[in-house]
C-alpha positions in Angstrom: 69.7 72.8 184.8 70.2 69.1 184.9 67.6 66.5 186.2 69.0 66.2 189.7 68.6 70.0 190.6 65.2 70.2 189.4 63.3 72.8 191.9 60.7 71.0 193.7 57.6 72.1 191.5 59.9 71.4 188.3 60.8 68.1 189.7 57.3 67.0 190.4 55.7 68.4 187.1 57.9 65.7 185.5 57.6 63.4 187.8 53.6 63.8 187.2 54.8 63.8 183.2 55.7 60.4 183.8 51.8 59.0 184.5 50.4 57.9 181.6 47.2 59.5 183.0 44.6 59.7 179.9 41.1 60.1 180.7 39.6 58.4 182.5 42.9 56.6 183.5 44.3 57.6 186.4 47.7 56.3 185.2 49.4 56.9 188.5 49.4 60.4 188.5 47.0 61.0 192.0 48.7 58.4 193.8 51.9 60.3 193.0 50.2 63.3 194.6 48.5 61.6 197.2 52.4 60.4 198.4 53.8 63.5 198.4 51.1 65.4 199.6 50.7 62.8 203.0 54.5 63.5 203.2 53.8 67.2 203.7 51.2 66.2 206.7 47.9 66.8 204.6 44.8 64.2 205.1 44.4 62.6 201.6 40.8 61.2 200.4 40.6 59.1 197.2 37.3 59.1 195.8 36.0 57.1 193.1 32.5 58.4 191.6 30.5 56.1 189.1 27.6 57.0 186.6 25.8 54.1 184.3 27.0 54.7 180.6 30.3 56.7 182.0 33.7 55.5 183.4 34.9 55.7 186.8 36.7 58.6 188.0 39.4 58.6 191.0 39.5 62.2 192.3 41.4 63.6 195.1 41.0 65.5 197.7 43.8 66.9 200.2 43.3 69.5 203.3 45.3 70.5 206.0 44.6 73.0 208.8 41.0 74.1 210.1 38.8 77.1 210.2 38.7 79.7 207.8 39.7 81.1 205.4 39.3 77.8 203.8 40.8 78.5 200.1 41.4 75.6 197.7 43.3 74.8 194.5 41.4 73.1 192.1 42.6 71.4 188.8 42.9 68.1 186.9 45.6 64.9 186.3 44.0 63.5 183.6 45.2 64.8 179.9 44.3 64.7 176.6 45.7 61.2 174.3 49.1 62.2 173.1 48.6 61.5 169.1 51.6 60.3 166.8 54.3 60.0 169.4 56.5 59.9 166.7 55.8 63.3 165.8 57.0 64.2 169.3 60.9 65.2 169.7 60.3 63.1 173.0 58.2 60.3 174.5 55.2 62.4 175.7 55.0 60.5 178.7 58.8 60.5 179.5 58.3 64.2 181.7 62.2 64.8 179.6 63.8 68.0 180.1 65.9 69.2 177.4 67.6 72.8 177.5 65.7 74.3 180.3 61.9 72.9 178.9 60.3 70.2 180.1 58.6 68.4 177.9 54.9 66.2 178.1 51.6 65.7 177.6 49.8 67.3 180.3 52.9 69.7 181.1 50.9 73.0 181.0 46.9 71.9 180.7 47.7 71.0 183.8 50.0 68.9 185.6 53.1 71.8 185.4 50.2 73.8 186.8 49.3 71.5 190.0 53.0 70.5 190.9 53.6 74.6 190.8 50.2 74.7 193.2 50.9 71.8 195.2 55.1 72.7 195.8 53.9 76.3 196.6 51.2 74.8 199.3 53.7 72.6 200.7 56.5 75.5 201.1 54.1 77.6 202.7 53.0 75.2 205.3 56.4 74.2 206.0 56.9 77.9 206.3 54.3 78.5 209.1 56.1 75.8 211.6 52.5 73.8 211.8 49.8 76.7 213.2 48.4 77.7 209.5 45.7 80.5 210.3 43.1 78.7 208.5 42.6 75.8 205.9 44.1 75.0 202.7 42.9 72.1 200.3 43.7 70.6 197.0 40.7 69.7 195.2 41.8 66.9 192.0 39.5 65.5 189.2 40.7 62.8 186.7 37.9 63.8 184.5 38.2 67.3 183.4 39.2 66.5 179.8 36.1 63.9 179.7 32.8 64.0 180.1 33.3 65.8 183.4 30.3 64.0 185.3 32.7 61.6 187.9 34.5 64.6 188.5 34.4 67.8 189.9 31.2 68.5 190.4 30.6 65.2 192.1 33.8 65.9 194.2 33.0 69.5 195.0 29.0 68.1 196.7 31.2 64.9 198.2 33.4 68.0 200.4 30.2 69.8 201.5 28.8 66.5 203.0 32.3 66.1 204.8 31.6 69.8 206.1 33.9 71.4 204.0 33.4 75.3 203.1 35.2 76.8 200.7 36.0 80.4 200.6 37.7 80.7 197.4 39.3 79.1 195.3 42.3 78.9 192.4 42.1 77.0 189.0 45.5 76.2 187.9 44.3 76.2 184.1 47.0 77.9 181.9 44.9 81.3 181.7 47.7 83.3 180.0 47.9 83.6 176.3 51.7 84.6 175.2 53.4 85.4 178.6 52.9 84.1 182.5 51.3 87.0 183.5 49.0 88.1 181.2 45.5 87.4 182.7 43.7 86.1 185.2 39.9 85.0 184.1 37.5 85.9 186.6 34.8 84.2 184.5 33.9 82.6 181.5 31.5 82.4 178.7 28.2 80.0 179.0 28.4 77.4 176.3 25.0 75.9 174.7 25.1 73.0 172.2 22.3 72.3 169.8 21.5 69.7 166.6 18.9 71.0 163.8 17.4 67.7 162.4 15.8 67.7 159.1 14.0 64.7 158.0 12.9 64.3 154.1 12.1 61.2 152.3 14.9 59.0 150.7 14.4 58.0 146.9 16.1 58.1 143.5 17.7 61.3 142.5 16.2 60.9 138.5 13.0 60.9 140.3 12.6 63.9 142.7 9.5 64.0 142.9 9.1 60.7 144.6 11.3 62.1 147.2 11.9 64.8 149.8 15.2 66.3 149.8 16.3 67.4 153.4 19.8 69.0 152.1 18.1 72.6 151.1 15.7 72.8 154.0 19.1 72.4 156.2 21.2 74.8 154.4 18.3 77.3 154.8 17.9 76.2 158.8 22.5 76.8 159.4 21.9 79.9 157.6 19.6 81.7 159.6 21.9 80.4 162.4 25.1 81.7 161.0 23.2 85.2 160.0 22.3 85.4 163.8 23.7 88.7 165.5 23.7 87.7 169.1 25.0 90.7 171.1 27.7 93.4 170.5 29.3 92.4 173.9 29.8 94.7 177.2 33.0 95.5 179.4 33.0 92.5 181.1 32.2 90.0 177.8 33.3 89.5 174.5 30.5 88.9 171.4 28.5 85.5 172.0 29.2 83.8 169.3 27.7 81.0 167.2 29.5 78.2 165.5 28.6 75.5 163.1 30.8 72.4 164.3 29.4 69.4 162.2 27.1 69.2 158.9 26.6 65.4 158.3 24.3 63.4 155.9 25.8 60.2 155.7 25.3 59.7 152.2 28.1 57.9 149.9 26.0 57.6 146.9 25.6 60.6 144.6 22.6 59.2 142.8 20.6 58.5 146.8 18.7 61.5 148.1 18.9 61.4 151.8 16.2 60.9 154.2 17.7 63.1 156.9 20.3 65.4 157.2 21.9 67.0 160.5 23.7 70.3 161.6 25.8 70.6 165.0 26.3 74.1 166.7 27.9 75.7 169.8 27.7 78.9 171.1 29.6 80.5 174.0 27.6 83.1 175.2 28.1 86.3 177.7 26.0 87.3 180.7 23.4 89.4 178.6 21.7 85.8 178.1 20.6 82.8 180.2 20.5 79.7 178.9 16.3 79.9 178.5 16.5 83.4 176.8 19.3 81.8 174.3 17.2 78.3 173.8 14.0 80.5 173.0 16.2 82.7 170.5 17.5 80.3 168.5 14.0 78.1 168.2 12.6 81.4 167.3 15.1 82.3 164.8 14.7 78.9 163.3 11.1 78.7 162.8 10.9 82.1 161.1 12.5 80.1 158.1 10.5 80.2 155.6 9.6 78.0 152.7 10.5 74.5 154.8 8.9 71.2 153.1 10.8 68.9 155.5 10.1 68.1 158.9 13.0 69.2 161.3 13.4 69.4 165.3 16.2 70.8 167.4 17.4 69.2 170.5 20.1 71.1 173.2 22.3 68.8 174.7 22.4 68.9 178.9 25.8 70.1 179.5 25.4 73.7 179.3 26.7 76.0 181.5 25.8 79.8 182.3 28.1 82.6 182.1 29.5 83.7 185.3 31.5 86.5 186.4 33.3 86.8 189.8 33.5 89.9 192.1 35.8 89.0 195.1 38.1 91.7 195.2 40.1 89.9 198.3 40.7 87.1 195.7 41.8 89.0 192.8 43.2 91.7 194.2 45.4 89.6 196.1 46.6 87.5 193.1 47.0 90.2 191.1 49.2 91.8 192.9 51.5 88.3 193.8 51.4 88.0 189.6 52.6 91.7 189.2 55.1 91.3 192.2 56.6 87.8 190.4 56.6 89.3 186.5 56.5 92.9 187.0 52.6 93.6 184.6 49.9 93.6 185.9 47.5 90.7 184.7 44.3 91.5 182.7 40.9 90.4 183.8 39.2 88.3 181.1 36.6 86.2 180.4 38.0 84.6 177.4 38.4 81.7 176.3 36.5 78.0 176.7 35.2 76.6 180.1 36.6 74.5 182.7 35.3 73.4 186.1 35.1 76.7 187.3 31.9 76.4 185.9 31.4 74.2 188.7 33.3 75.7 191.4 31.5 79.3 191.2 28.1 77.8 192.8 30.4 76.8 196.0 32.6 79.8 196.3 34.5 82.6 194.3 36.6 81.4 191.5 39.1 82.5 189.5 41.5 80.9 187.3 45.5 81.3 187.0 48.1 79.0 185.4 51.0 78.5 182.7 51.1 79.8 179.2 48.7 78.0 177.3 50.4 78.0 173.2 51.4 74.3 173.4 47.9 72.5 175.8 47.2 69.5 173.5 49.9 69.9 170.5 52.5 67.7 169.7 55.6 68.6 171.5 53.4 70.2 174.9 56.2 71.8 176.4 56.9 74.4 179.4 60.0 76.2 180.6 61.5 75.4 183.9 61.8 79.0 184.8 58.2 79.2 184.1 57.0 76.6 186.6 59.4 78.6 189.3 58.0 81.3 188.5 54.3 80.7 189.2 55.1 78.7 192.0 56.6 81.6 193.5 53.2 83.3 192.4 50.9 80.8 194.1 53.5 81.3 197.2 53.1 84.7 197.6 49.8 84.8 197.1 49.0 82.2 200.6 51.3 84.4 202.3 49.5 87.1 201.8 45.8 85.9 201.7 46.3 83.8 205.1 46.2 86.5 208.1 50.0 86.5 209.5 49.8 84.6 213.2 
């Protein structure tokens, strides 16, 4: 397929390749959609949200119709930095296509998901000759791969004030692991951060007893974290688990002992826990260490997020049945995986998430088939026609 018979999602997708949109930049990428979405007769709102000690975000936010059913498509522009271009086989913000794959950062987590969204809405619309039986909205961050406070959840209470009521909702985050096809997640884990501090006193290491060594009394403090059984997991979850992601002293001498050494840990966590029952197991698993001579203290950071599980049938039925009429399985329903702004979207309506085949999201050489963007474009396609009452 060469570049001038690109299908209209594939052709977008690279165009949206092309925006150098790294968070927070914006890079071009919602004014492309903001065009093409006018274009196609929807109102477009560009809305910048500011926080002190965070950048400002541009988000979008496109509706057409009225009424219900009000669903909307939810995702994100802004992408992860590229790395070494020069370990790319081609500029990572080119949006080339070589044999068939289009390649780009961004081009499955999730610009190759909103152009198949967005060229799926606009076909369907164009299909209904201007009386759509309800509402349909695009709901775009620029700060899903960043600190995710100028984004989404800012966006999502900016609609309500405008009136806007959403009935459910699609995630175009690339859900399926080896195929398009393979899973739809109609929930996701809770994820809980922590640091174990351990203070000591710093002195000479030929004179220990003038000193306090914080090292052991951490070592003791990680392992009763990593020898922490959680849960066994249920038919809707996986194990919670728990992992160590940082041990730091910030010591370069080796005759110093430390005055204070740190251990980071998160753990994404099913729906057998809540966020207060996990805080009050892991401060209880901690201070059952014994034999502690330092002073330590354990702080959570604030952006955790439950687990949450949707039920909607009319959504996921519905989807399900466009993905096995489009690639002939039937998808799982999982809860895998890390979180998105689902976690946001779930206290406004039911939420599920569906997208591209997720192998190459933030690697060198982020890549997706051509055939693959047509083919979940058709997916989103057939699943307005048959969500939206016919008439």
């Amino acid at each position: 397929m060469t570049a001038s018979s690109l299908s209209p999602a594939a052709a977008l997708a690279r165009d949206l390749l092309r925006c150098p949109s790294v968070t927070p930049a914006e890079g071009g990428a919602l004014t492309l959609l903001q065009e093409r979405l006018e274009a196609a007769g929807f109102t477009v709102s560009r809305v910048v949200f500011s926080e002190p000690g965070t950048p400002d975000i541009d988000n979008l936010f496109a509706t057409i119709g009225s009424g219900a059913p009000h669903f909307v498509f939810a995702g994100h522009t802004d992408v992860v930095p590229a790395g070494d271009s020069a370990a790319w086989r081609h500029d990572p913000f080119a949006g080339t296509v070589d044999d068939g794959i289009l390649y780009g950062r961004g081009a499955v987590d999730m610009k190759g998901g909103i152009a198949a969204f967005a060229a799926a809405a606009i076909d369907f619309l164009a299909s209904q000759g201007g009386d759509l039986p309800g509402t349909v909205s695009l709901l775009i961050t620029g700060d899903e791969e960043g600190p995710a406070i100028n984004g989404t959840v800012k966006l999502l209470d900016w609609a309500r004030a405008e009136g806007h009521r959403f009935d459910a909702c699609i995630v175009g985050e690339p859900t399926n692991p080896n195929a398009l096809g393979d899973a739809i997640k109609v929930g996701r884990r809770g994820s809980l951060s922590g640091t174990v501090t351990v203070t000591g006193v710093q002195g000479h290491v030929a004179y220990p007893h003038l000193a306090k060594n914080p090292v052991p009394d951490l070592m003791a403090l990680v392992g009763a974290l990593t020898g922490l059984s959680l849960d066994a997991g249920n038919e809707r979850f996986q194990p919670s688990n728990l992992e160590i992601t940082s041990v730091d002293v910030g010591n370069t001498a080796f005759n110093v002992i430390p005055r204070q050494a740190e251990a980071r840990f998160n753990i994404r966590f099913n729906d057998q826990w809540t966020l207060d029952s996990l805080r009050a197991r892991i401060e209880a698993a901690l201070e059952g260490v014994p034999g502690l001579s330092c002073d330590w203290s354990l702080t959570f950071k604030s952006d955790a997020s439950e687990s949450f599980l949707t039920h909607d049938a009319a959504l996921i039925d519905t989807l399900a049945d466009a993905v096995e009429a489009e690639t002939g399985k039937r998808p799982e329903l999982s809860t895998g995986g890390g979180t998105s702004d689902a976690r946001f979207i779930k206290n406004h309506c039911p939420v599920v998430e569906f997208g591209l085949v997720g192998q190459t999201m933030h690697q060198v050489d982020e890549r997706v088939p051509l055939d693959e963007l047509d083919r979940l474009a058709a997916i989103y396609r057939r699943f307005l026609e048959t969500y939206f009452p016919a008439g």
